[in-house]
N, C-alpha and C positions, 0 to 999 in steps of 0.2 A: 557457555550455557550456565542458568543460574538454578541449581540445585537440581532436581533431575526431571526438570519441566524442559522441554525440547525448545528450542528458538525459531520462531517463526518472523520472516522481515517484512513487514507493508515497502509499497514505494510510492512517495509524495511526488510525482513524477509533474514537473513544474515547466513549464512553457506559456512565453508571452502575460507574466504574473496571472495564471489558470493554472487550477489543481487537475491531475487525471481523477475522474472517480469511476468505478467497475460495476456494474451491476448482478453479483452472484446469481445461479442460477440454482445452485445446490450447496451443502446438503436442504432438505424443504424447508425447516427452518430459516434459514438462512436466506433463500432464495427472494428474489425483488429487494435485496435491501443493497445497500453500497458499501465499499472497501476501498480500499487500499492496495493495490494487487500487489503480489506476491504468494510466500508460500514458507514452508520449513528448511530450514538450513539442515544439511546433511552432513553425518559423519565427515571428517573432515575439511568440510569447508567455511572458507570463511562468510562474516554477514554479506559483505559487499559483493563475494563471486556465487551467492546463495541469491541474491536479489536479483543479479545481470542473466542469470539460469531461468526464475523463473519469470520474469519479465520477458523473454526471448519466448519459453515456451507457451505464454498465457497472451502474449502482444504483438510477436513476432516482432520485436522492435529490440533495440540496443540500449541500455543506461550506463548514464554515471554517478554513483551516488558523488554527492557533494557536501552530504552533513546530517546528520540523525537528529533529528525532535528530542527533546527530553522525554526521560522515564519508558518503561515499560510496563505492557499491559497484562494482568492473565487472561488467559483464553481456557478456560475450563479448568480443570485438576494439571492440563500435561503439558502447554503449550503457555512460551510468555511470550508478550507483541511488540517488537521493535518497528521504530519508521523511519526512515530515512529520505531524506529530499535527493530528490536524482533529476538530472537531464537528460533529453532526449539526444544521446547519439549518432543514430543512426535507426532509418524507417519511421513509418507511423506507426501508431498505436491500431492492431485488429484483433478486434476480440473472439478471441479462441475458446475460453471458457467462462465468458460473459455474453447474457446475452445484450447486454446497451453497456457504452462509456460516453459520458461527458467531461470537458473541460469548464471545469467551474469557477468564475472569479471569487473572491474573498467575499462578495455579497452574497453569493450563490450556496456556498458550504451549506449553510442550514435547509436547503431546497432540497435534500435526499434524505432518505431515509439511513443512516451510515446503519453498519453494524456497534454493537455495543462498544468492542477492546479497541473500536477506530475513533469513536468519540470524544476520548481524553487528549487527541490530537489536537483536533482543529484549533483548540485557543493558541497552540502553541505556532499550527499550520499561519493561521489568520496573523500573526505578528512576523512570522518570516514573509508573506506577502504584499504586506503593510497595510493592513487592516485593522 
């Protein structure tokens, strides 16, 4: 954790070169725009068993992280954004606390609305792609 801003992990969840993207639903702000899903890394745990926790309980589906984007992002005063690229191991992707996900090709990324700390991503998403 990098000073005493909490660690929260996106996952660039990667199938058939298609990004997962989430649709938030909350908080209001927030809501209609798109993510990265995941969530906060908890007291003891690591990024990668913080990422397979909340992809389970936000997808009911299984990952595997395979490699993190550069940099991280702030997310207000308390929170900094890591992402990492993961595979789908096991189940599909159902959205529990989204209401729509798409699978988006590398032409597609700019066709949502992301959230602001997910936006620093995409040039780095688009080049792991190959776009």
């Amino acid at each position: 954790m990098t000073g005493t801003r909490q660690a929260v992990v996106g996952a660039a969840i990667v199938r058939d070169g298609r990004v997962l993207a989430a649709r938030r639903t909350t908080p209001p702000e927030a809501a209609g725009r798109w993510e990265f899903p995941g969530g906060k890394v908890e007291q003891g745990e690591t990024p990668e068993a913080a990422l397979a926790r909340e992809i389970d309980e936000e997808l009911g589906c299984a990952v595997e992280v395979t490699g993190w984007l550069p940099g991280e992002v702030p997310i207000g005063e308390r929170h900094l954004l890591s992402v990492a690229v993961a595979e789908l191991t096991a189940g599909d992707p159902d959205p529990r606390e989204h209401d729509e996900i798409r699978w988006l090709t590398v032409t597609e990324l700019d066709d949502v609305d992301w959230l602001d700390p997910d936006r620093p991503f995409l040039a780095h998403l688009r080049t792991h792609l190959g776009g």
